[in-house]
Residue frames relative to the residue before (quaternion, step in Angstrom):
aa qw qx qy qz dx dy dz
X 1.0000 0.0000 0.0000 0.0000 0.00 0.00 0.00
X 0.7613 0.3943 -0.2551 0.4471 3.39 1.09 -0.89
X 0.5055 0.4466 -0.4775 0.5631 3.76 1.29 0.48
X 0.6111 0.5861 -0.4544 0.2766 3.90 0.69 -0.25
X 0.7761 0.3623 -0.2224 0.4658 3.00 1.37 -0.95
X 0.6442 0.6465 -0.1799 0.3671 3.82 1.34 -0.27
X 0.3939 0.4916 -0.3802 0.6773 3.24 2.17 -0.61
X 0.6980 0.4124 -0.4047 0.4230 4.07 -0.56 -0.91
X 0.8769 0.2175 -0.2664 0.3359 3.65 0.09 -1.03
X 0.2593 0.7498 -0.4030 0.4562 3.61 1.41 0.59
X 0.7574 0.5233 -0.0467 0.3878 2.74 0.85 -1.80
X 0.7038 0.3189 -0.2195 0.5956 3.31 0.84 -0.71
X 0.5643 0.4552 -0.4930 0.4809 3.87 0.38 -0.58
X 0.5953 0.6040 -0.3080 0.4312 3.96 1.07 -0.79
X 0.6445 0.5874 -0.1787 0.4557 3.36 1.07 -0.65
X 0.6376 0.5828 -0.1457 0.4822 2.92 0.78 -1.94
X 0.6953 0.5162 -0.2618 0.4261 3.63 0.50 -1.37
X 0.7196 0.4797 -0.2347 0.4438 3.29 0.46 -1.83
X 0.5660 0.6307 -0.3976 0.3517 3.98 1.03 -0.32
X 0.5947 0.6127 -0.1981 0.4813 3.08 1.22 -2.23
X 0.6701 0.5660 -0.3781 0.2961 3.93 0.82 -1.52
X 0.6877 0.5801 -0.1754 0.3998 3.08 1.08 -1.86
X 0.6572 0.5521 -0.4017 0.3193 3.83 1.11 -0.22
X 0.3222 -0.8467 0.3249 0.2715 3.37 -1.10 0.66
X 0.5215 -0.6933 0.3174 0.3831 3.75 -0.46 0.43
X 0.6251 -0.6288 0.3321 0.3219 3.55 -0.75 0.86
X 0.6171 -0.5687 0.4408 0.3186 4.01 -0.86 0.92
X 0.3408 -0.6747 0.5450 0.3628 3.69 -0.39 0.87
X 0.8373 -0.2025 0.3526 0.3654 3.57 -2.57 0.65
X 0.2936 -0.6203 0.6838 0.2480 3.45 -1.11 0.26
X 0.3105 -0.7401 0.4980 0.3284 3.89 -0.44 0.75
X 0.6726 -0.3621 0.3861 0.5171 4.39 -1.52 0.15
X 0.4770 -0.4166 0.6945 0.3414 3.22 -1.26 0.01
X 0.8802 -0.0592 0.0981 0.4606 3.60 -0.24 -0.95
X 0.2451 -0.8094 0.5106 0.1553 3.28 0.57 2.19
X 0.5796 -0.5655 0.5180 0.2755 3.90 -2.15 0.55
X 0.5379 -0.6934 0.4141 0.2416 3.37 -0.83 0.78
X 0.3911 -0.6009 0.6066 0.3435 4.18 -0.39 0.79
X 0.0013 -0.7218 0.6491 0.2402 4.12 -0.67 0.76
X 0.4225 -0.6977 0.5616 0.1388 3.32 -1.74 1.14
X 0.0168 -0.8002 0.5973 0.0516 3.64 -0.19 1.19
X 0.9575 0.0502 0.1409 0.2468 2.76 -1.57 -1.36
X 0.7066 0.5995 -0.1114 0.3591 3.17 1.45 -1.81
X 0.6736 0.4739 -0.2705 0.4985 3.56 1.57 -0.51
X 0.6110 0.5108 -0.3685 0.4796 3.43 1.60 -0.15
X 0.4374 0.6598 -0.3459 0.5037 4.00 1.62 -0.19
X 0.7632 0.4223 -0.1965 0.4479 3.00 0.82 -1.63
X 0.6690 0.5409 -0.3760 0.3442 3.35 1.05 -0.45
X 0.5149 0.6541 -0.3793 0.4039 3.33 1.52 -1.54
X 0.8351 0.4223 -0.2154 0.2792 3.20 0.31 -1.88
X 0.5320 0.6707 -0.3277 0.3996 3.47 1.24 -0.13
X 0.4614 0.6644 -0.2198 0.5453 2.85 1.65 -1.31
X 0.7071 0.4854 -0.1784 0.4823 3.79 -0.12 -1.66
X 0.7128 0.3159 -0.3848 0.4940 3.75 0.08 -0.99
X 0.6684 0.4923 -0.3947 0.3939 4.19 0.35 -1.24
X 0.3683 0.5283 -0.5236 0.5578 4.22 1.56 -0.55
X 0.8090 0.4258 -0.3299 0.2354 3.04 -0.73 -1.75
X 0.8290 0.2972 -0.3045 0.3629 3.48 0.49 -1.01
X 0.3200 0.7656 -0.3228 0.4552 3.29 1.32 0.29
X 0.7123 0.4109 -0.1215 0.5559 3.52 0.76 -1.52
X 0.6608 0.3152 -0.3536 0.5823 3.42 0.83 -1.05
X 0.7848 0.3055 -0.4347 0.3189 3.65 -0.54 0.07
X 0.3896 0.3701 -0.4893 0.6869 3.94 1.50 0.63
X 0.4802 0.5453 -0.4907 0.4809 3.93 -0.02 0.66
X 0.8324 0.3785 -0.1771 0.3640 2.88 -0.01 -1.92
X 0.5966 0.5558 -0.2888 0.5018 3.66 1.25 -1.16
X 0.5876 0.5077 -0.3605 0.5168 3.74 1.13 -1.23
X 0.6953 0.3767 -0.2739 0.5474 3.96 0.35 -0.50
X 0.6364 0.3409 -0.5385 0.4345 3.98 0.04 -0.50
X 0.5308 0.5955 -0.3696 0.4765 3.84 0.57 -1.32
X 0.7856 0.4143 -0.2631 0.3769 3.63 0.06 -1.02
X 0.7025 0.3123 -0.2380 0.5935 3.64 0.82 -1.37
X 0.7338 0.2577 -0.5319 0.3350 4.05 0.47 0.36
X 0.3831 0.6471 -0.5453 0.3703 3.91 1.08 0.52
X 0.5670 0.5910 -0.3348 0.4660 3.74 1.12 -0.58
């Protein structure tokens, strides 16, 4: 009983599949002729400042830390 119904739907899931395989996939986007420019304002000069500011900071703090080891091994 359980090969009566499992040969037939084998078959067709076999089918079904082998259709879906045979299908082809759509031609990629055609790109712009004459793609828009990305405009660089303000925000990459922020990012820069602040990038700037954080590489200070850790800078200063690590002439600290050296300014203290130097200090607590002269004791």
């Amino acid at each position: 009983m359980k090969y009566i119904i499992l040969i037939p739907i084998s078959i067709i899931m076999f089918l079904a599949l082998t259709t879906v395989l045979w299908a082809q996939s759509p031609p990629p986007p055609m790109l712009p002729l004459s793609p828009d420019q990305a405009p660089i304002d303000g925000g990459l000069g922020l990012l820069a400042a602040a990038g700037g500011g954080y590489a200070l900071k850790k800078l200063r703090d690590r002439k600290k830390a050296e300014e203290k080891a130097m200090k607590d091994s002269n004791l």
